[in-house]
MIVO-401154 format. One record per residue (C-alpha): residue number from 1; x, y, z. Coordinates in nm, 2 decimals, always signed. Example, Ala and Ser with C-alpha at 12.3 -4.5 7.8 and 13.67 -1.06 7.14 Angstrom:
BEGIN
{1,{+1.23,-0.45,+0.78}}
{2,{+1.37,-0.11,+0.71}}
***
This chain:
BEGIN
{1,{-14.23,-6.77,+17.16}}
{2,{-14.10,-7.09,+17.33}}
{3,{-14.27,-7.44,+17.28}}
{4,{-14.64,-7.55,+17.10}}
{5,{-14.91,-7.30,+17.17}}
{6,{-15.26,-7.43,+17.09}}
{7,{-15.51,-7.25,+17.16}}
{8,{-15.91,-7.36,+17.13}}
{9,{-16.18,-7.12,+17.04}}
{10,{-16.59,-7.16,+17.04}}
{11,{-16.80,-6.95,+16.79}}
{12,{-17.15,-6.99,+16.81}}
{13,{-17.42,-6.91,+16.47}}
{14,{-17.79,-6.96,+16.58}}
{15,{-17.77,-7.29,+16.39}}
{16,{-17.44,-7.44,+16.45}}
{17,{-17.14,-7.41,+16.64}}
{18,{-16.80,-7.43,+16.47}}
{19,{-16.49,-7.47,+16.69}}
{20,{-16.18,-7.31,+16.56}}
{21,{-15.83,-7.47,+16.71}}
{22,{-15.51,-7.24,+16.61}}
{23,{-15.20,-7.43,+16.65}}
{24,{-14.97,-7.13,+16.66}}
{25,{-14.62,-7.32,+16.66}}
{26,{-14.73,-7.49,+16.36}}
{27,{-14.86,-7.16,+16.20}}
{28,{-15.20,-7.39,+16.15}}
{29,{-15.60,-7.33,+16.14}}
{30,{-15.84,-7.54,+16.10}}
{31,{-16.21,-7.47,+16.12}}
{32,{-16.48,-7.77,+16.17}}
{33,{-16.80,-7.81,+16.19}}
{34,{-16.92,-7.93,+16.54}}
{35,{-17.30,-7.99,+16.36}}
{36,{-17.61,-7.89,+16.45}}
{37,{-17.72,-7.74,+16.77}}
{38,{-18.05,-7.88,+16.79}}
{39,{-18.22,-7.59,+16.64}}
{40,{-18.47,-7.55,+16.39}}
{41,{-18.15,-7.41,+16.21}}
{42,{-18.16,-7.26,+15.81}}
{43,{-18.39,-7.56,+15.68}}
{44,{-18.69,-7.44,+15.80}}
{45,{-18.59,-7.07,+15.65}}
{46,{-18.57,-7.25,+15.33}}
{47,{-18.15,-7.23,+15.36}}
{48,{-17.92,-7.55,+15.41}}
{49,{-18.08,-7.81,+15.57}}
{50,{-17.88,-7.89,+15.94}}
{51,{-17.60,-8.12,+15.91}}
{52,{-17.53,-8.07,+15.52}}
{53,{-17.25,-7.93,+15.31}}
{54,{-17.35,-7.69,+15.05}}
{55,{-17.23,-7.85,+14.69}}
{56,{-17.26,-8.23,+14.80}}
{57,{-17.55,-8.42,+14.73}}
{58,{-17.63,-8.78,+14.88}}
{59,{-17.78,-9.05,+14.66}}
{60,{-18.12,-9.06,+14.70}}
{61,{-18.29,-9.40,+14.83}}
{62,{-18.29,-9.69,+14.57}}
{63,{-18.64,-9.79,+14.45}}
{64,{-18.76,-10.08,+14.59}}
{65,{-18.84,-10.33,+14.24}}
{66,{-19.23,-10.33,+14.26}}
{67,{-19.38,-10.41,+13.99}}
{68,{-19.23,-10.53,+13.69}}
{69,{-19.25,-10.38,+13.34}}
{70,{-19.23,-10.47,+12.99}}
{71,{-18.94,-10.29,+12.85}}
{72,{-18.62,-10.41,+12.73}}
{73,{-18.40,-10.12,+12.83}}
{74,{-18.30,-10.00,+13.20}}
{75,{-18.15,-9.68,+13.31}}
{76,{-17.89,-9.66,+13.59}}
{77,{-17.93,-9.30,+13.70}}
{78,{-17.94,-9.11,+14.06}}
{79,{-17.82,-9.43,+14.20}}
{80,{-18.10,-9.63,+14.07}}
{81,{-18.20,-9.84,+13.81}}
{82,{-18.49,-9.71,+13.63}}
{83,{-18.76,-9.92,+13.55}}
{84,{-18.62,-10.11,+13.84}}
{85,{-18.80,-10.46,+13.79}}
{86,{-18.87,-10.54,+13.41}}
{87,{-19.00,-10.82,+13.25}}
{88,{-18.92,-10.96,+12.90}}
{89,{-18.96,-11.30,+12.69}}
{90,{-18.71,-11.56,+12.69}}
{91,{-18.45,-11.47,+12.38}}
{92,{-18.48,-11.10,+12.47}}
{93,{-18.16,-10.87,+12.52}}
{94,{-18.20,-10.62,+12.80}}
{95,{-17.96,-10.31,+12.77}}
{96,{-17.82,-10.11,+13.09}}
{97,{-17.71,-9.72,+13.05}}
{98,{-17.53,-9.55,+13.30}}
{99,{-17.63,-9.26,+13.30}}
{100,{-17.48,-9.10,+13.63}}
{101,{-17.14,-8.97,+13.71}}
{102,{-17.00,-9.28,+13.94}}
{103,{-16.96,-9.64,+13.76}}
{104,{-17.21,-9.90,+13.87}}
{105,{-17.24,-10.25,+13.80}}
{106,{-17.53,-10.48,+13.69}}
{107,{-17.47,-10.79,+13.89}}
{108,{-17.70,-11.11,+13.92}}
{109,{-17.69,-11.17,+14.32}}
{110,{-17.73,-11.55,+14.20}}
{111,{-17.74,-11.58,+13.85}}
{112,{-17.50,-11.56,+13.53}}
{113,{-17.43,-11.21,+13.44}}
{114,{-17.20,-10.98,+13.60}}
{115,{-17.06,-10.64,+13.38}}
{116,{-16.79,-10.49,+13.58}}
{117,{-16.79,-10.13,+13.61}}
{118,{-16.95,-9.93,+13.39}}
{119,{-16.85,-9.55,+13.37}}
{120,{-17.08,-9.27,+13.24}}
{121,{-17.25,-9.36,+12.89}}
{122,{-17.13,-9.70,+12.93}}
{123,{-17.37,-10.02,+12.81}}
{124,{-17.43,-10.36,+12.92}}
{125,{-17.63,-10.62,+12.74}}
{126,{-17.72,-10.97,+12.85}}
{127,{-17.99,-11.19,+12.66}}
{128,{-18.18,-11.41,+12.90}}
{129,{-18.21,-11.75,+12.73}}
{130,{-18.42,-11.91,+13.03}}
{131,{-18.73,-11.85,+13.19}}
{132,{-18.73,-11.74,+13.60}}
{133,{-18.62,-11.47,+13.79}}
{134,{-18.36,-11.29,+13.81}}
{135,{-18.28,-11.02,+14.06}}
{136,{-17.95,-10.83,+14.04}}
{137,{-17.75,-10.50,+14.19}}
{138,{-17.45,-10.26,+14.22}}
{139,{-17.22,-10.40,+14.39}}
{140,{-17.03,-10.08,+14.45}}
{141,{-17.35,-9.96,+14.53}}
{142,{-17.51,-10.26,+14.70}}
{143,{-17.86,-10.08,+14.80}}
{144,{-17.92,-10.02,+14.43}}
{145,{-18.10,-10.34,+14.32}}
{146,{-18.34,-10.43,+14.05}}
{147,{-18.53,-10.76,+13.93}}
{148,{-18.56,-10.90,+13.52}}
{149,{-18.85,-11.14,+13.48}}
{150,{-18.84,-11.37,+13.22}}
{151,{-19.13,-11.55,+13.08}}
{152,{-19.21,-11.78,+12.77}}
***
């Protein structure tokens, strides 16, 4: 066989179409997914919803800090920081845990703590010595944010 020969085929499921392109001179396949068709596709027969891939998970949406808690201890997990707007006394030492897979940080957006990445099982402490407000996040993760109120 002389030259490139690529050659483009269209396969249609009910719920998506997948285009196939064979590059024979290269002795290549490659199959993608073209997404979803429009179609009420395997979600609503309780299968993979459209447009996903089976075995990846997307972070869920950060909780917005409401309102703040008494409690000295926050948990980064799911990509969130869990209670995410605490409040404590001046003097008190809050602790992070990072509790999911990727590292997170626990930064003041305009304050004076920062703790670089933290990896799974990893802790940060920082004692707040001042009374105010202090609202921090992720900054690999910059939707992720919480809020540390300190009072007398």
């Amino acid at each position: 066989m002389g030259g490139n020969m690529s050659t483009s085929c269209l396969f249609r499921r009910p719920d998506r179409r997948w285009s196939v392109a064979l590059a024979a001179g290269a002795g290549v396949i490659m199959l993608a997914a073209c997404g979803s068709t429009g179609s009420a596709g395997p979600a609503a027969s309780g299968g993979t919803p459209a447009g996903s891939m089976p075995g990846m998970h997307m972070p869920k949406a950060a909780a917005q800090p409401g309102k703040a808690v008494a409690a000295n201890t926050v948990a980064i997990k799911n990509f969130a920081f869990a209670p995410a707007a605490v409040t404590v006394r001046v003097g008190t030492t809050v602790t992070w845990t990072n509790t999911d897979e990727e590292p997170h940080t626990v930064s003041a957006t305009s304050g004076p703590f920062h703790s670089g990445a933290l990896i799974n099982g990893a802790t940060y402490r920082y004692t707040f010595t001042k009374p105010g407000q202090y609202q921090y996040l992720c900054t690999i993760h910059p939707f992720m944010h919480g809020n540390v109120v300190v009072t007398q």
